[in-house]
Backbone atoms as SQL, in Angstrom:
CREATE TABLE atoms (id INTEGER PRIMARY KEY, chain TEXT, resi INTEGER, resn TEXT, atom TEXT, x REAL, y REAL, z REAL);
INSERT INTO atoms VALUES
  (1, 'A', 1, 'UNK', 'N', 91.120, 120.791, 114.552),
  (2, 'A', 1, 'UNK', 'CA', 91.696, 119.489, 114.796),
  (3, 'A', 1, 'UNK', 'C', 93.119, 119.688, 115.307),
  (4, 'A', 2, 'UNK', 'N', 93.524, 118.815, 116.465),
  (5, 'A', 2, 'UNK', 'CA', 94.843, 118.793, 116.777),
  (6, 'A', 2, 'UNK', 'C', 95.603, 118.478, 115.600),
  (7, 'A', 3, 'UNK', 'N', 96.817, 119.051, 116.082),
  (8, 'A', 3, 'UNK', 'CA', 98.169, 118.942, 115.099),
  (9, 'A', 3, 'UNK', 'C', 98.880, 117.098, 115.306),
  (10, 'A', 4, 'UNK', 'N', 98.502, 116.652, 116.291),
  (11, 'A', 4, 'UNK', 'CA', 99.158, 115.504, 116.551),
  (12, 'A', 4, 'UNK', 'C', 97.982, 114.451, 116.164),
  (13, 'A', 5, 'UNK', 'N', 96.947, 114.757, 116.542),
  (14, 'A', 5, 'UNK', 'CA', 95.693, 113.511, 115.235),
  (15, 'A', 5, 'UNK', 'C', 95.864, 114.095, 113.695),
  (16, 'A', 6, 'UNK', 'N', 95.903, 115.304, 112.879),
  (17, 'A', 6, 'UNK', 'CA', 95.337, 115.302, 111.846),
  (18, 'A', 6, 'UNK', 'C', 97.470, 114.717, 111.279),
  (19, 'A', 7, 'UNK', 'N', 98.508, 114.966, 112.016),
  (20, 'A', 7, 'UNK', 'CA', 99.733, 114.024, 111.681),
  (21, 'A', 7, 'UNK', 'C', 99.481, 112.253, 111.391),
  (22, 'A', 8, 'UNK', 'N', 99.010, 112.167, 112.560),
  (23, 'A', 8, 'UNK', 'CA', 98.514, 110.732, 112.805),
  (24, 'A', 8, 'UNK', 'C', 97.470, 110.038, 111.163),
  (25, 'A', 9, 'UNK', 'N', 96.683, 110.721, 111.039),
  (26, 'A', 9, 'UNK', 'CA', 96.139, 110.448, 110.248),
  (27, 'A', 9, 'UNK', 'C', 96.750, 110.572, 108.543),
  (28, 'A', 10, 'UNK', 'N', 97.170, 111.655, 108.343),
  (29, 'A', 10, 'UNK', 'CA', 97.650, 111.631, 107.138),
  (30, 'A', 10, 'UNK', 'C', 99.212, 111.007, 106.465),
  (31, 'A', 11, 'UNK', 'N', 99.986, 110.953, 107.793),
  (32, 'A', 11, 'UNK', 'CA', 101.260, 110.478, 108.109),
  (33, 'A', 11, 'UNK', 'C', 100.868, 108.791, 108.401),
  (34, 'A', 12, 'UNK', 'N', 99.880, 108.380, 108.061),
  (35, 'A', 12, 'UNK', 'CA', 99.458, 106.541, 107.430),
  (36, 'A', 12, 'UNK', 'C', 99.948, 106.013, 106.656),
  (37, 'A', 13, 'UNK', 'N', 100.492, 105.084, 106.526),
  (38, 'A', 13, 'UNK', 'CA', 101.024, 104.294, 105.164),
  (39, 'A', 13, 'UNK', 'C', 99.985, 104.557, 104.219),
  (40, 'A', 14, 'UNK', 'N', 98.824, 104.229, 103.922),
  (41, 'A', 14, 'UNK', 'CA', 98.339, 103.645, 103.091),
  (42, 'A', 14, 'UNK', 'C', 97.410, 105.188, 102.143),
  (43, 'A', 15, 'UNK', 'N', 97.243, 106.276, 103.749),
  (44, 'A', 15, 'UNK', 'CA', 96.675, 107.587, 102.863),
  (45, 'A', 15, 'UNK', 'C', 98.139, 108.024, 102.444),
  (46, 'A', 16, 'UNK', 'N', 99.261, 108.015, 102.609),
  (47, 'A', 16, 'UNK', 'CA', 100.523, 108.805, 101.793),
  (48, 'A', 16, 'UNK', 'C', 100.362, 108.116, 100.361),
  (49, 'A', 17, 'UNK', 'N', 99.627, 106.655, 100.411),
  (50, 'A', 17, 'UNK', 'CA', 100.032, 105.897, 99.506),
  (51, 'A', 17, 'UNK', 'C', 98.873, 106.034, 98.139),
  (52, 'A', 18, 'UNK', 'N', 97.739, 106.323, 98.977),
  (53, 'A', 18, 'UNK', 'CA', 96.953, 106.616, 98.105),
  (54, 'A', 18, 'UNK', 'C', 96.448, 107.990, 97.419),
  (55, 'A', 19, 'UNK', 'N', 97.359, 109.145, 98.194),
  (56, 'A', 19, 'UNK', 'CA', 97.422, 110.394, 97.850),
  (57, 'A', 19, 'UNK', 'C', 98.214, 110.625, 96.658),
  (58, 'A', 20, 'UNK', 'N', 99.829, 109.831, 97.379),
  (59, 'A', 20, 'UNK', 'CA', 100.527, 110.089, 95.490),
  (60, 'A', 20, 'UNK', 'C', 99.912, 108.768, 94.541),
  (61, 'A', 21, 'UNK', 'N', 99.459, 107.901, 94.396),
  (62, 'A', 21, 'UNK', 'CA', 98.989, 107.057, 93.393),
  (63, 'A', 21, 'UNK', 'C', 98.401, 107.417, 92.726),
  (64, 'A', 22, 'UNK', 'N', 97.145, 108.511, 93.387),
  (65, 'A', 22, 'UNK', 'CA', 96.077, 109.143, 92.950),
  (66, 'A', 22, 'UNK', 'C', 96.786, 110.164, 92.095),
  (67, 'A', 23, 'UNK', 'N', 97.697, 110.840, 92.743),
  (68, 'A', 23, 'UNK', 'CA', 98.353, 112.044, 91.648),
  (69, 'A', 23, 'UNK', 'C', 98.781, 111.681, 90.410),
  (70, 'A', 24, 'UNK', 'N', 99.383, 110.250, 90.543),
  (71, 'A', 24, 'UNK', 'CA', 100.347, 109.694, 89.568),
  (72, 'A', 24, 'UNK', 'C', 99.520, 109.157, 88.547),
  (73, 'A', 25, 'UNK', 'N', 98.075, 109.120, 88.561),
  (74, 'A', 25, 'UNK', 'CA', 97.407, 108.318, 87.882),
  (75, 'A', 25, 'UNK', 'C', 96.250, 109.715, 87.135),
  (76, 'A', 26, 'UNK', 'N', 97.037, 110.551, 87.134),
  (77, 'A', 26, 'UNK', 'CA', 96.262, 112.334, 86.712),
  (78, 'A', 26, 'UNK', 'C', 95.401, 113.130, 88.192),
  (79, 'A', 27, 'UNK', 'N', 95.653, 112.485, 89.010),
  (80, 'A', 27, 'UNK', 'CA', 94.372, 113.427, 89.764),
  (81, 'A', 27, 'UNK', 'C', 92.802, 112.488, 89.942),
  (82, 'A', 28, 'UNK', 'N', 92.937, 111.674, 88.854),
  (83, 'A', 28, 'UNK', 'CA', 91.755, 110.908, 88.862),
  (84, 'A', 28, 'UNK', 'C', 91.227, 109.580, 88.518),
  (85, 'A', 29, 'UNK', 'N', 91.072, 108.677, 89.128),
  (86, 'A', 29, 'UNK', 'CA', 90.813, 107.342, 88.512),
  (87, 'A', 29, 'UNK', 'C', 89.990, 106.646, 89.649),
  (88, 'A', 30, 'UNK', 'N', 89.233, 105.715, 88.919),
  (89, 'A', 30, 'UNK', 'CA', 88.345, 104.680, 89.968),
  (90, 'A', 30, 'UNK', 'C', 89.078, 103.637, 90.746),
  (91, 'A', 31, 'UNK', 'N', 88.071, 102.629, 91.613),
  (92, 'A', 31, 'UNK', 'CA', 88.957, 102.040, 92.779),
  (93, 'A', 31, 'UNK', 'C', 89.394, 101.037, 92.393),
  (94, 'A', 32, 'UNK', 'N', 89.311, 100.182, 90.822),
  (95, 'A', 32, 'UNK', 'CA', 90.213, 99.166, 90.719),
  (96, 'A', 32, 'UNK', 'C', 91.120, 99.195, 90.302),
  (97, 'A', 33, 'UNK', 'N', 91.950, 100.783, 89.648),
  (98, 'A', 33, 'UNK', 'CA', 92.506, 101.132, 89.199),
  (99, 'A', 33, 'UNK', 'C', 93.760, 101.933, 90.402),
  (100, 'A', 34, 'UNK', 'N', 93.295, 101.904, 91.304),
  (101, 'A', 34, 'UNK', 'CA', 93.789, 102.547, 92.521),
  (102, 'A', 34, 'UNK', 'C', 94.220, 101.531, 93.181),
  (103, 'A', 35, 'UNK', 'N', 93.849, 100.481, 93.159),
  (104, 'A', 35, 'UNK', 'CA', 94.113, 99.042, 94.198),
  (105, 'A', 35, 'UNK', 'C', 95.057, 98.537, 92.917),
  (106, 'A', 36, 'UNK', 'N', 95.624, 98.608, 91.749),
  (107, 'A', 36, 'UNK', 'CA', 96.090, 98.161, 91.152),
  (108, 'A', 36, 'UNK', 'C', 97.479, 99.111, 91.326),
  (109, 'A', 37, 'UNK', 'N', 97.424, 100.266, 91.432),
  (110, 'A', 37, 'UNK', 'CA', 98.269, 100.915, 91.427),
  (111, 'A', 37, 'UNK', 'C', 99.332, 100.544, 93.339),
  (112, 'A', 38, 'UNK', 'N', 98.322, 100.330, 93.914),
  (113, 'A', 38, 'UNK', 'CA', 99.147, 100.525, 95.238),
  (114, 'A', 38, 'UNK', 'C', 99.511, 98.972, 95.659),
  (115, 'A', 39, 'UNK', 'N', 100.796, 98.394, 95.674),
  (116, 'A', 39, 'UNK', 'CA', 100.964, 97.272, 95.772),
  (117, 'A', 39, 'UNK', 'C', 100.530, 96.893, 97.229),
  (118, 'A', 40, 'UNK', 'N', 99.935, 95.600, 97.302),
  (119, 'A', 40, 'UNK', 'CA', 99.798, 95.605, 99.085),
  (120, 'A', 40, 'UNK', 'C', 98.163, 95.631, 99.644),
  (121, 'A', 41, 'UNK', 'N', 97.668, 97.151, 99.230),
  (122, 'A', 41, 'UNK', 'CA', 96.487, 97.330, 99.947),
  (123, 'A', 41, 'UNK', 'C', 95.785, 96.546, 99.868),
  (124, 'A', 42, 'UNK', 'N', 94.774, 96.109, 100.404),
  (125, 'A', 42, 'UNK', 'CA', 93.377, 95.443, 100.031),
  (126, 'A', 42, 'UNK', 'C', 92.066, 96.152, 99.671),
  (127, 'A', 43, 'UNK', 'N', 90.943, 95.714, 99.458),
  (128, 'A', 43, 'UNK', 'CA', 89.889, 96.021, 98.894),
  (129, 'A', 43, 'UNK', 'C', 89.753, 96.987, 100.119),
  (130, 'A', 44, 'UNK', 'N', 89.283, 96.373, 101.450),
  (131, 'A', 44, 'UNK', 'CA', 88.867, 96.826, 102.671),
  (132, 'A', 44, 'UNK', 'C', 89.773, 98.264, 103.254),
  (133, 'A', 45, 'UNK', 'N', 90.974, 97.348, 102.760),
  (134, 'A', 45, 'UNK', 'CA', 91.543, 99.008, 103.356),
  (135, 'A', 45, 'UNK', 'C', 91.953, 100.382, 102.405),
  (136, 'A', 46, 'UNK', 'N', 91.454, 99.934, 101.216),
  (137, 'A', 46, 'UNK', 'CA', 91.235, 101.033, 99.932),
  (138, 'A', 46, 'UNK', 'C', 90.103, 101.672, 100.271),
  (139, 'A', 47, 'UNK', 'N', 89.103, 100.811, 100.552),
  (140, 'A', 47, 'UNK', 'CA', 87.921, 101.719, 101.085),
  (141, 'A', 47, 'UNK', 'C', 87.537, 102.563, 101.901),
  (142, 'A', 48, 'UNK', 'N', 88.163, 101.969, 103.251),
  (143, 'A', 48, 'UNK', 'CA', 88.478, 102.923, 104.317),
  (144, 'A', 48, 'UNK', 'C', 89.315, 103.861, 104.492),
  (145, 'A', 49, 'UNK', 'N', 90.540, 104.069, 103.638),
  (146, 'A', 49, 'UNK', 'CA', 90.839, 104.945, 103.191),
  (147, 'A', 49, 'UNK', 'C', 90.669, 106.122, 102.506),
  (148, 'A', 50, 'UNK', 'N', 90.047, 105.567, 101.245),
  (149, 'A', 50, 'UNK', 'CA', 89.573, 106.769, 100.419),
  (150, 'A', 50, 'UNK', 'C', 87.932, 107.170, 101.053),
  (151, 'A', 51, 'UNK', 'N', 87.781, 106.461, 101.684),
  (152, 'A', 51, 'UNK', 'CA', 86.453, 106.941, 102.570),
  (153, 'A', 51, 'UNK', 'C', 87.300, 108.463, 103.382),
  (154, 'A', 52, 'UNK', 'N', 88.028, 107.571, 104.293),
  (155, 'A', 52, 'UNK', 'CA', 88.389, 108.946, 105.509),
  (156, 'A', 52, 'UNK', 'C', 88.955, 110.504, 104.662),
  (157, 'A', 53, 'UNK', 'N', 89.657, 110.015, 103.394),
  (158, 'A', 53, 'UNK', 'CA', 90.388, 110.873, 102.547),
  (159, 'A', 53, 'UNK', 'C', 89.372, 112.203, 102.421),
  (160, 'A', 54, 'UNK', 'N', 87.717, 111.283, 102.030),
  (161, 'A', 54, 'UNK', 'CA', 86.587, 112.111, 101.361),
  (162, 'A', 54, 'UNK', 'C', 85.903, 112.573, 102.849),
  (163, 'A', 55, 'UNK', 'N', 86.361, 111.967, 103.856),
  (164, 'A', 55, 'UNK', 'CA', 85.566, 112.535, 104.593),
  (165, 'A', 55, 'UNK', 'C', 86.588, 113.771, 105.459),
  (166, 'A', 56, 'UNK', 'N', 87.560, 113.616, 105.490),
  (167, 'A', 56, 'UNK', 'CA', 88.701, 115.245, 105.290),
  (168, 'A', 56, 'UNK', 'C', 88.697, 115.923, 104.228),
  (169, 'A', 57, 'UNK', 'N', 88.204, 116.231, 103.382),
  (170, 'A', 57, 'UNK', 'CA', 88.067, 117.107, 102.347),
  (171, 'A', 57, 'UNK', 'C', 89.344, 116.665, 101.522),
  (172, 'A', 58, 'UNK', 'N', 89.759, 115.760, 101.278),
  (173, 'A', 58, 'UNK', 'CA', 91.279, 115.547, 100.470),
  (174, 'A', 58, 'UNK', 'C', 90.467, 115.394, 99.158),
  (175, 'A', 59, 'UNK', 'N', 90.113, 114.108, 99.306),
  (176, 'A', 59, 'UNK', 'CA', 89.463, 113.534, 98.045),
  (177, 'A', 59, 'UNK', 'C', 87.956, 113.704, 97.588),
  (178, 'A', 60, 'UNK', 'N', 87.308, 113.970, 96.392),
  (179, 'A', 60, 'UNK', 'CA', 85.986, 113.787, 95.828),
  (180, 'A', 60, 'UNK', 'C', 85.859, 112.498, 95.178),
  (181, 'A', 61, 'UNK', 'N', 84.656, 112.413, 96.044),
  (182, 'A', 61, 'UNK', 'CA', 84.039, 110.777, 94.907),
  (183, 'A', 61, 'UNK', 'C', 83.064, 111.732, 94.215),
  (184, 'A', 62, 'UNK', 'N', 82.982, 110.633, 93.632),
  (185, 'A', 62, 'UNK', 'CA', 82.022, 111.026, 92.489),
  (186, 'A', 62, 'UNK', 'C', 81.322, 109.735, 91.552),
  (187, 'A', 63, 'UNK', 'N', 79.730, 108.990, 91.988),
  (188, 'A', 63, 'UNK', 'CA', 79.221, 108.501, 91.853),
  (189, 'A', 63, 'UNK', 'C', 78.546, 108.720, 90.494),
  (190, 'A', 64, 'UNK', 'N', 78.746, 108.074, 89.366),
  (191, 'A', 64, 'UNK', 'CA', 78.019, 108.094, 87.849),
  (192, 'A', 64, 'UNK', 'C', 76.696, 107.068, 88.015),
  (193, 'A', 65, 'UNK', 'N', 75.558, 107.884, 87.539),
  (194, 'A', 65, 'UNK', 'CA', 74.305, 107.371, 87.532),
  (195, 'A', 65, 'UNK', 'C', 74.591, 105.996, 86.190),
  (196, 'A', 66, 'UNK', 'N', 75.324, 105.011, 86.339),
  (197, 'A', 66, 'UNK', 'CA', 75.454, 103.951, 85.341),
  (198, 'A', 66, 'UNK', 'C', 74.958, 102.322, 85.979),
  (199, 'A', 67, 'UNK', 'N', 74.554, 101.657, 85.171),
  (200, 'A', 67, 'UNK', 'CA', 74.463, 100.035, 85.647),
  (201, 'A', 67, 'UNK', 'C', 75.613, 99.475, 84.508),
  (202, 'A', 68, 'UNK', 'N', 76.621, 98.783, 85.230),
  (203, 'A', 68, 'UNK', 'CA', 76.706, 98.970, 86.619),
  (204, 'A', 68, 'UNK', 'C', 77.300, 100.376, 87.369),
  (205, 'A', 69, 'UNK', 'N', 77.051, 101.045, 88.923),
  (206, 'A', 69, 'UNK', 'CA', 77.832, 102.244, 89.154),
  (207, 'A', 69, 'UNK', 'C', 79.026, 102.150, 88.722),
  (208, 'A', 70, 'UNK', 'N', 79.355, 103.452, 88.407),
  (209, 'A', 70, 'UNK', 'CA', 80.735, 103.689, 88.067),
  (210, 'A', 70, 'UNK', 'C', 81.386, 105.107, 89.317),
  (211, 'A', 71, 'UNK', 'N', 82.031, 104.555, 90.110),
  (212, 'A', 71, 'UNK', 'CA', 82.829, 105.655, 90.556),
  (213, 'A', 71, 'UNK', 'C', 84.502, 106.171, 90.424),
  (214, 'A', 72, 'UNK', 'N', 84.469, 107.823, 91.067),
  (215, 'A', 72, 'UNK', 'CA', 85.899, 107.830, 90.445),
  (216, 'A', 72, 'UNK', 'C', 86.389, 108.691, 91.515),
  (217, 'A', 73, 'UNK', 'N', 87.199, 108.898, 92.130),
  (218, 'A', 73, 'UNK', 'CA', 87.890, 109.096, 93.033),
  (219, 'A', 73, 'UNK', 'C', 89.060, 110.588, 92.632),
  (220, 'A', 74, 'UNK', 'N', 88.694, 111.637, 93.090),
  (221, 'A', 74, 'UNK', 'CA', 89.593, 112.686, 92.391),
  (222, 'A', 74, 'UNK', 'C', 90.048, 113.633, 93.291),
  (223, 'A', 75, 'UNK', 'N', 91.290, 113.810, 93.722),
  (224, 'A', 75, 'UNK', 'CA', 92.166, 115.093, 94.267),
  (225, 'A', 75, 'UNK', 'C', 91.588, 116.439, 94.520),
  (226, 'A', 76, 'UNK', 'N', 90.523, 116.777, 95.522),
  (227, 'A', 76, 'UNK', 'CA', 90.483, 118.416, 96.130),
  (228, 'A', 76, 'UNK', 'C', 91.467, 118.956, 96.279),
  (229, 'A', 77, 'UNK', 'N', 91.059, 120.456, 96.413),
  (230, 'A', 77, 'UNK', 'CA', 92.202, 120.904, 96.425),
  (231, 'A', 77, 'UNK', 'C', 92.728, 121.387, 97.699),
  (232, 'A', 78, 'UNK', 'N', 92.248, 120.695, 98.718),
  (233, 'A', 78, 'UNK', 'CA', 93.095, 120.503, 100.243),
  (234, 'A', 78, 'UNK', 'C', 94.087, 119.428, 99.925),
  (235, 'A', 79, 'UNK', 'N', 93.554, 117.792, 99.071),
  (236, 'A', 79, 'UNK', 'CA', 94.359, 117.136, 98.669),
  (237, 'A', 79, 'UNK', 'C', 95.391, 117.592, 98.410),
  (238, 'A', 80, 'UNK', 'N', 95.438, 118.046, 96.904),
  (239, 'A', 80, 'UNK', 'CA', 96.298, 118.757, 95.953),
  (240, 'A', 80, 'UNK', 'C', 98.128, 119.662, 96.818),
  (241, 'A', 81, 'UNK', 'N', 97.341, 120.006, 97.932),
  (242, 'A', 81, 'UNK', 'CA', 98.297, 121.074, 98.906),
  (243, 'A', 81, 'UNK', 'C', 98.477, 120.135, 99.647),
  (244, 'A', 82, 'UNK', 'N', 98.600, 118.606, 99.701),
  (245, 'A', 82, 'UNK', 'CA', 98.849, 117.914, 100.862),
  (246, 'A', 82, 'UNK', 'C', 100.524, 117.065, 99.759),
  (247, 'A', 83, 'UNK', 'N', 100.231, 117.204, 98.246),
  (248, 'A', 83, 'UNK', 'CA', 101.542, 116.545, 97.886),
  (249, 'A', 83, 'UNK', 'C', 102.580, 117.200, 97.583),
  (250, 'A', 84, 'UNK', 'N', 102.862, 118.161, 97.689),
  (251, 'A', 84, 'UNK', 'CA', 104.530, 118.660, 97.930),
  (252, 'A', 84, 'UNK', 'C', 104.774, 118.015, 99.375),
  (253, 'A', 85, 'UNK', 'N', 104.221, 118.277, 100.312),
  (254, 'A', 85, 'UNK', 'CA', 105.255, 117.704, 101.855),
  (255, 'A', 85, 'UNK', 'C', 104.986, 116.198, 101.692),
  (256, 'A', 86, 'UNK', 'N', 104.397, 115.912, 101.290),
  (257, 'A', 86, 'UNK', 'CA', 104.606, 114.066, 101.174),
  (258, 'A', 86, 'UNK', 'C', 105.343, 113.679, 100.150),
  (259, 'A', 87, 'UNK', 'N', 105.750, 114.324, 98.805),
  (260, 'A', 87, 'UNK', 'CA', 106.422, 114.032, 98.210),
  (261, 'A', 87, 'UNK', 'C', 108.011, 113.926, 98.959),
  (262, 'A', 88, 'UNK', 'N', 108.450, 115.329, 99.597),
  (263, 'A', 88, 'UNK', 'CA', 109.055, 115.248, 100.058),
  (264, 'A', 88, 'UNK', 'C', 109.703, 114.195, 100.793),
  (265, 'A', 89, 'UNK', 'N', 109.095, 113.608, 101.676),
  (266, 'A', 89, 'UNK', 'CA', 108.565, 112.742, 102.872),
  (267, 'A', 89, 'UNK', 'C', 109.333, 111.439, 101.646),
  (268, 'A', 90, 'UNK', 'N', 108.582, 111.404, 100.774),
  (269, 'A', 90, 'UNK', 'CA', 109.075, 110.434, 99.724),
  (270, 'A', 90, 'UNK', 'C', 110.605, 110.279, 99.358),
  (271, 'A', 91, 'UNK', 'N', 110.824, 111.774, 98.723),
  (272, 'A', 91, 'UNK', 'CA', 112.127, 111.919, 98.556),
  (273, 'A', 91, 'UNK', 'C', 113.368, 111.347, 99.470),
  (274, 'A', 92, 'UNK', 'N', 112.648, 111.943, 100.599),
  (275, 'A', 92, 'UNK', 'CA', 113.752, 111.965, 101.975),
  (276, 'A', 92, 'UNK', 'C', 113.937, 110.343, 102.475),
  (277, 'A', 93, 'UNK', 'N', 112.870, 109.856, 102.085),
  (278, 'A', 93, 'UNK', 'CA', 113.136, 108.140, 102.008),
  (279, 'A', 93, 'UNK', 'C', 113.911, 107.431, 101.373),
  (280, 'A', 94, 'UNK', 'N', 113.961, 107.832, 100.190),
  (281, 'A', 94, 'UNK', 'CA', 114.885, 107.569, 98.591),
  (282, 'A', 94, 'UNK', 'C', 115.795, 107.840, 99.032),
  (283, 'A', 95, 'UNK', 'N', 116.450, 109.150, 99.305),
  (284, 'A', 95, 'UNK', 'CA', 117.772, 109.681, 99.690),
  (285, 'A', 95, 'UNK', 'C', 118.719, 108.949, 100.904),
  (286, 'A', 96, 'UNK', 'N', 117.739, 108.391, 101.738),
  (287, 'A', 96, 'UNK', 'CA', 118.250, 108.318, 103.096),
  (288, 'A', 96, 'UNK', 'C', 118.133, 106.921, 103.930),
  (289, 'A', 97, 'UNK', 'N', 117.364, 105.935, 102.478),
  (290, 'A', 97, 'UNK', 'CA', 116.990, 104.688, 103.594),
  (291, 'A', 97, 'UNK', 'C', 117.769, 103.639, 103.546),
  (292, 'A', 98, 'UNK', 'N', 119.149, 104.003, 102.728),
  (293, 'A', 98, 'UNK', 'CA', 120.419, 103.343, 102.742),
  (294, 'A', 98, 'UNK', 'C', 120.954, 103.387, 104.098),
  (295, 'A', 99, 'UNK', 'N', 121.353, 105.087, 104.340),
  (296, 'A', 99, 'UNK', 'CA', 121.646, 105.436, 105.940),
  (297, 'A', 99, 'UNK', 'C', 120.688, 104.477, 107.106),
  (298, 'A', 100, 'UNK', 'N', 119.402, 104.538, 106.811),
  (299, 'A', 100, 'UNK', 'CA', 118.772, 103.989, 108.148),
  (300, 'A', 100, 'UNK', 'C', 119.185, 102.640, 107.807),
  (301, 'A', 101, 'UNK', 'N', 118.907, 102.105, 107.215),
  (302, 'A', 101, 'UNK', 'CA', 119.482, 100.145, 107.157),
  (303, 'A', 101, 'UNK', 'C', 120.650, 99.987, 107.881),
  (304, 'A', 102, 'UNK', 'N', 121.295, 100.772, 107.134),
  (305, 'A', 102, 'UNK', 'CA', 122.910, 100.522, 108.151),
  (306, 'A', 102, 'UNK', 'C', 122.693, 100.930, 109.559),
  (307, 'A', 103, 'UNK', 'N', 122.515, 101.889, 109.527),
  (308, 'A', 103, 'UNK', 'CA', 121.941, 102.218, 111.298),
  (309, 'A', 103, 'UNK', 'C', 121.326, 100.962, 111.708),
  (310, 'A', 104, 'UNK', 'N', 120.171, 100.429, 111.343),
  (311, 'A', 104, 'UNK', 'CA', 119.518, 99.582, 112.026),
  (312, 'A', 104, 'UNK', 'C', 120.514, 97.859, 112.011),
  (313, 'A', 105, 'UNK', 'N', 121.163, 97.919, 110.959),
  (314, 'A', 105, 'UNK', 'CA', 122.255, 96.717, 111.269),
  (315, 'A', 105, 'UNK', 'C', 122.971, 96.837, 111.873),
  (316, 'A', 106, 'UNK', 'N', 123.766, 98.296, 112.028),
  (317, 'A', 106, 'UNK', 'CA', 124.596, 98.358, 113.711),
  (318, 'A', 106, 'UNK', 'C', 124.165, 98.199, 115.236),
  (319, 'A', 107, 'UNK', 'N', 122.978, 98.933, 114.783),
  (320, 'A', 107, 'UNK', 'CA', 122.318, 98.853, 116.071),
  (321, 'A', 107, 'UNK', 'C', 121.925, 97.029, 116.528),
  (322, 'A', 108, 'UNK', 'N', 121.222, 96.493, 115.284),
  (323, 'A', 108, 'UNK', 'CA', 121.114, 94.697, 115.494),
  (324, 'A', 108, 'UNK', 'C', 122.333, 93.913, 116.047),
  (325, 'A', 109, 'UNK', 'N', 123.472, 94.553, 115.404),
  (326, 'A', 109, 'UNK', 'CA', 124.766, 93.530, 115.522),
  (327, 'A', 109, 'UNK', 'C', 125.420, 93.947, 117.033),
  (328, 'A', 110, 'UNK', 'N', 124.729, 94.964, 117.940),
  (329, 'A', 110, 'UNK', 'CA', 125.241, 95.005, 119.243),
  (330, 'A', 110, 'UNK', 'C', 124.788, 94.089, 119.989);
């Protein structure tokens, strides 16, 4: 896979968002518990998400033979090696998105 689609793809709002949620919540939890955690998403785009996640090797589902199903959503370990640089990515937001505001109000007020 190119370097500029598999960026594209993981560099998403919503997979950065559901990669650390997932961490933050042990590595493992089901999808109403995941849509609870990520402010914003919707049903539709939780799904399609943790769909594409499982279909890059990030994430394992894992379907329980129960009525009603029970599924649970858990961190591979391609995942696993994907949250240090997004944490980062995180960090560097925290640290720095004071700087960009002001930037972007100077830049507005020209």
């Amino acid at each position: 896979m190119a370097v500029r689609e598999l960026l594209t793809k993981i560099g998403d709002t919503w997979t950065i968002f559901s990669v650390l949620s997932l961490d933050l919540l042990g590595g493992r939890a089901r999808f109403s518990v995941l849509e609870r955690a990520i402010p914003g998403i919707s049903q539709r785009m939780l799904s399609s998400t943790l769909k594409n996640l499982e279909r890059d090797g990030l994430v394992i589902r894992e379907l329980f033979p129960e009525v009603p199903p029970r599924v649970e959503y858990e961190m591979a370990d391609l995942g696993k090696s994907l949250l240090a640089p997004t944490q980062g990515l995180v960090d560097w937001a925290k640290d720095n998105g004071e700087q960009v505001r002001d930037a972007q109000r100077k830049y507005d007020a020209r």
